[in-house]
PAMAR-33382 format. One record per residue (C-alpha): residue in three letters; x, y, z. Coordinates in steps of 0.05 Angstrom, whole numbers, padded with zeros to 5 digits, always signed. Each point is the difference from the previous one (the first is absolute). Example, Ala and Ser with C-alpha at 12.3 -4.5 7.8 and 13.67 -1.06 7.14 Angstrom:
! residues 2
Ala+00246-00090+00156Ser+00027+00069-00013
This chain:
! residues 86
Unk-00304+00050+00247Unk-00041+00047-00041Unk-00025-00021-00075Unk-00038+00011-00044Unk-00021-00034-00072Unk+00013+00031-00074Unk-00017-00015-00068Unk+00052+00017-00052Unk-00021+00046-00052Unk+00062+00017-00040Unk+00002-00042-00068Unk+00063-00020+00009Unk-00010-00016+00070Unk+00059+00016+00047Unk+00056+00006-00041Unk+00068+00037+00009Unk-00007+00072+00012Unk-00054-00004+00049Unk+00032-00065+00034Unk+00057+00046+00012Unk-00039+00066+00022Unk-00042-00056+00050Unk+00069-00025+00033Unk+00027+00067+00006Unk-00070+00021+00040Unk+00000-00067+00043Unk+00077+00019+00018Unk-00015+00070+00018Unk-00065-00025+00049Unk+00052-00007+00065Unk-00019-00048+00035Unk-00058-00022-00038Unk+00012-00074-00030Unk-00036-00007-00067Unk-00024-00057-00028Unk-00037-00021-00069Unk-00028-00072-00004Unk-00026-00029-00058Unk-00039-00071+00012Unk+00045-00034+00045Unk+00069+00043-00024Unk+00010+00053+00049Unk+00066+00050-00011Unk+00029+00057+00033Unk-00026+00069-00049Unk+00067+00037+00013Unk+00043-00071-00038Unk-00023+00025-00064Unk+00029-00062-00039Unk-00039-00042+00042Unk-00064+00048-00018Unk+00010-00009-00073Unk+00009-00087+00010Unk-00071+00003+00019Unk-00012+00026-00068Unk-00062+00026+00018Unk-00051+00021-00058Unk-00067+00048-00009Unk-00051-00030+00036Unk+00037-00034+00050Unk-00016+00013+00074Unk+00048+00006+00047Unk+00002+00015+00078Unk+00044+00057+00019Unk+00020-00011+00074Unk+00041+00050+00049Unk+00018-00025+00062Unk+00042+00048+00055Unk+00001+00071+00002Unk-00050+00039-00014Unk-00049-00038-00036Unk-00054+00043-00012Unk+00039+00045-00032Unk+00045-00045-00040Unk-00070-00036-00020Unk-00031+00058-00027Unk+00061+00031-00036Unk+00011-00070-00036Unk-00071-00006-00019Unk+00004+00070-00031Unk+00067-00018-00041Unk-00031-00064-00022Unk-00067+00035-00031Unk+00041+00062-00028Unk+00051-00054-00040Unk-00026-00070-00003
């Protein structure tokens, strides 16, 4: 498993639009499982109800994780979507 760390910067933190836009990318990874934890909550990024339980606010840091597939890859595209929208 691949991860890395992020610190939300959106004001309204991870909200609807880019919960959804986040599940579509962790869906379209192949085989790539995606994971965000949150302290000791840990979800899958492609259930994006589950995303938005976390309810997951500016500042908050999270740990992106991508496990199968091709990581690297997966890893870097993720950390791109999550600086260009949250």
């Amino acid at each position: 498993m691949t991860t890395f760390l992020y610190t939300i910067q959106d004001p309204i933190g991870i909200h609807a639009r880019p919960a959804g836009n986040l599940a579509k990318l962790a869906k379209s990874l192949g085989d790539s499982v995606v994971t965000i934890t949150k302290g000791d909550m840990t979800v899958k990024a492609s259930q994006l109800m589950k995303v938005m339980s976390m309810g997951i606010k500016c500042g908050d840091q999270i740990t992106v994780g991508v496990e199968g597939g091709n990581e690297a890859e997966s890893v870097e595209t993720l950390r791109k979507f999550f600086e260009e929208n949250l």
